[in-house]
C-alpha positions in Angstrom: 104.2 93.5 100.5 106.7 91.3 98.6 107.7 94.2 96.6 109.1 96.3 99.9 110.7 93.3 101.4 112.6 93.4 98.1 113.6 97.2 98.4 114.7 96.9 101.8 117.2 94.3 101.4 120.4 96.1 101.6 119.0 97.6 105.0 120.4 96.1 108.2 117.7 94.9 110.7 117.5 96.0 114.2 115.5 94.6 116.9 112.5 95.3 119.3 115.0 95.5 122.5 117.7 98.2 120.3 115.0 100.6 119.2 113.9 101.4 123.0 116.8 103.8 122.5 114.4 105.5 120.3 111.0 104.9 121.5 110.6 108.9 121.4 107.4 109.1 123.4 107.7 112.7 123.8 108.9 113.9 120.1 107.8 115.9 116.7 105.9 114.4 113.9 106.1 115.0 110.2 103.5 113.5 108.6 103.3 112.5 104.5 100.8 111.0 102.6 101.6 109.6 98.9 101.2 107.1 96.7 102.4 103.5 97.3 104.0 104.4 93.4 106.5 106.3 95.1 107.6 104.1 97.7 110.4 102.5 95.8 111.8 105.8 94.9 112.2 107.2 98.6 113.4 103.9 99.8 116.2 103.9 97.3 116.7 107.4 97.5 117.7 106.6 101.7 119.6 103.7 101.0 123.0 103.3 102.5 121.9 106.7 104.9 122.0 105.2 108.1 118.9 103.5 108.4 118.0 100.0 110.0 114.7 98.4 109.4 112.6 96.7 112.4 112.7 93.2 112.0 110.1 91.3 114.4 110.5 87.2 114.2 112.3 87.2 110.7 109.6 89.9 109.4 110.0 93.5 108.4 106.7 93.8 107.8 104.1 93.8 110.6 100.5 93.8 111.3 98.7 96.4 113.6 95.2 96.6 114.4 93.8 99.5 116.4 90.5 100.5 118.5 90.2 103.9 118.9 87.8 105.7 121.3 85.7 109.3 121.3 83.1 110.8 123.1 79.4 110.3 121.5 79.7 113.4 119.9 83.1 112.5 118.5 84.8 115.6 120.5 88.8 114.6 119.6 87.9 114.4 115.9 86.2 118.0 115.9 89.2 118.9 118.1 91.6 118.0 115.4 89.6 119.1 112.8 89.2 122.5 113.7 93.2 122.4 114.6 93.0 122.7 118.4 96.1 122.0 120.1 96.3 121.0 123.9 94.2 118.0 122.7 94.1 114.4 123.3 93.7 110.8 121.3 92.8 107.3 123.1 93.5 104.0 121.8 94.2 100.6 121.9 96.8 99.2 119.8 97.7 95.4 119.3 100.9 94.6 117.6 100.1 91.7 116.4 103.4 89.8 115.3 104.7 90.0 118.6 101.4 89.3 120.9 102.0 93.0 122.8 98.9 95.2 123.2 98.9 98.7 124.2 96.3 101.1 125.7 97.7 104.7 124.7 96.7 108.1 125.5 98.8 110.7 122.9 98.7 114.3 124.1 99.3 117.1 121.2 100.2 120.6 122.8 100.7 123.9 121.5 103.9 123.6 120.7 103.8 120.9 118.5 105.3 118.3 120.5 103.2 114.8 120.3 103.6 113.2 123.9 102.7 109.5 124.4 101.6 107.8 127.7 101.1 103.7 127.6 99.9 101.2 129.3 100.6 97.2 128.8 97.3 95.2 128.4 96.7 91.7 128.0 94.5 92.3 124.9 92.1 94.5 123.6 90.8 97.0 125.8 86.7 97.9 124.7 86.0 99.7 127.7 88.1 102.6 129.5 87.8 101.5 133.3 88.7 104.1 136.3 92.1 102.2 136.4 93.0 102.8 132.9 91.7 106.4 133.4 94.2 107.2 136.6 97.0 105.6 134.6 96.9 107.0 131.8 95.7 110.5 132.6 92.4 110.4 131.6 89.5 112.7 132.7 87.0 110.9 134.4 84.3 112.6 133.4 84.9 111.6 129.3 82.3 109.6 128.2 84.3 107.1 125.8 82.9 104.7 123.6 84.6 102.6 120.7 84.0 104.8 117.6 86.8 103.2 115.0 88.5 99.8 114.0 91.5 100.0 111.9 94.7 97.3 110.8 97.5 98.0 108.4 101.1 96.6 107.7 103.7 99.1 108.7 107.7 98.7 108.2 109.4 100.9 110.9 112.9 102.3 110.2 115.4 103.6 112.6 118.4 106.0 112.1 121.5 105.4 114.0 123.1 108.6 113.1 120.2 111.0 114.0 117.3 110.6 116.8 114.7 109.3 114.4 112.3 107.0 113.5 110.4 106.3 110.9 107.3 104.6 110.3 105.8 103.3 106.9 101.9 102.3 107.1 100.3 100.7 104.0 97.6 98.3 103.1 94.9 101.0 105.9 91.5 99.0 106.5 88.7 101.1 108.2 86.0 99.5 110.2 82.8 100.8 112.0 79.4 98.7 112.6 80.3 96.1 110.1 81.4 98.6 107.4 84.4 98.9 106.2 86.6 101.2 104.1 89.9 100.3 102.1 92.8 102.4 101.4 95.4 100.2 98.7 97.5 102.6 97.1 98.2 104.7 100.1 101.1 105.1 102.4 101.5 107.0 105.4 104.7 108.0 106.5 105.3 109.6 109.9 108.7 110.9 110.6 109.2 111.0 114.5 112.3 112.9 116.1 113.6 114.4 118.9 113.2 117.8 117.2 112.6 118.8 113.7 115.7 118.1 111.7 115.5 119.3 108.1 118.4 117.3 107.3 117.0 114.6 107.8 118.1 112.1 104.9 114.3 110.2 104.8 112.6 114.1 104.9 115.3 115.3 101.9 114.2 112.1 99.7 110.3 113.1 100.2 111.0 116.6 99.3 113.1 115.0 96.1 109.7 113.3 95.4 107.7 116.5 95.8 106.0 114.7 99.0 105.1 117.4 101.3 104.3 117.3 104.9 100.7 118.0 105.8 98.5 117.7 108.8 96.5 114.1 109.2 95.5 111.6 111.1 94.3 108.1 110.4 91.8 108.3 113.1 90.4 111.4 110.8 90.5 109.5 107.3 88.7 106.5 109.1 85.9 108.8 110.0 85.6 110.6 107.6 85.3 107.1 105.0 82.9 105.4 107.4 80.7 108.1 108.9 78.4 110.4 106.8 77.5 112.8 109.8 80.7 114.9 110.2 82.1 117.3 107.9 
């Protein structure tokens, strides 16, 4: 992690309280997956382009850990899998710098548009309560269970020119029934906007890389490394 700290310093920092501006709970996601190899070369490449990088008590780098839940029969992992759209995600997310848990509910709907409903928590959420479920939007009848652990570092970039922000995930751990699954050499960009902007200057450097955007989810690439029943 040394090594990004060291690309990112020409960007300006921004904090937790000026990127509610951009919190873009109801937005478009591009998604790229590449090789940590390449991470210098896209960094540089949006130098000096407008872009601020989240700085959490003197850090730029910060730790997440995540439960995520499914049915027994894993029904939101087949739902993505099979590219249905109209469909849902639940977790709970702990930001763990900062001390601030989430319990999330992400809604992806047929027109691509990834819509985010939260709730504070004071920690970890292992079970989805009636409360939780009228909050969030929840049907009751969803059996959920915990079916995934996962913690990486992420470095989160903002663009004051554009409605855009950018997240940078690296260092993916996967756990399930004391098994776990390790992913070093991979980064997972998500570029989150208002609308899809092409012009972007982060999704012009991927393209100068040859990155592509493609259609993933970590929640997916955890299940598929820990589980040997699904396809």
């Amino acid at each position: 992690m040394s090594e990004i700290t060291t690309w990112l310093q020409s960007f300006d920092p921004i904090s937790l309280e000026e990127m509610d501006a951009v919190a873009l709970l109801n937005r478009t996601d591009s998604k790229f997956v590449f090789s940590f190899d390449n991470l210098q070369t896209v960094l540089n490449d949006i130098a000096g382009k407008g872009y601020r990088v989240l700085e959490i008590m003197g850090k730029i780098s910060n730790a997440y850990r995540t439960v995520y839940f499914d049915t027994p029969e894993l029904k939101f992992y087949h739902q993505h899998q099979n590219g249905k759209t109209n469909r849902i995600k639940v977790s709970c997310r702990k930001y763990v710098d900062s001390g601030l848990c989430f319990l999330e509910k992400k809604f992806k709907n047929n027109k691509g548009r990834t819509i985010k409903t939260r709730m504070r928590v004071d920690d970890f959420v292992t079970e989805i309560t009636p409360e939780h479920r009228q909050k969030l939007g929840i049907d009751p009848e969803l059996n959920l269970i915990e079916t995934q652990w996962n913690s990486f570092t992420r470095i989160t970039l903002v663009n004051h020119g554009i409605k855009e922000r950018i997240t940078i995930d690296v260092g993916l751990n996967f756990e399930l029934g004391g098994k776990s699954e390790e992913l070093s050499n991979t980064v997972i960009c998500e570029v989150k906007q208002d609308g899809v902007n092409h012009f972007s200057p982060m999704i012009r450097a991927l393209k100068n890389s040859h990155i592509r955007p493609m259609r993933i989810s970590k929640y997916c690439i955890g299940t598929v490394l820990l589980r040997d029943d699904v396809k």
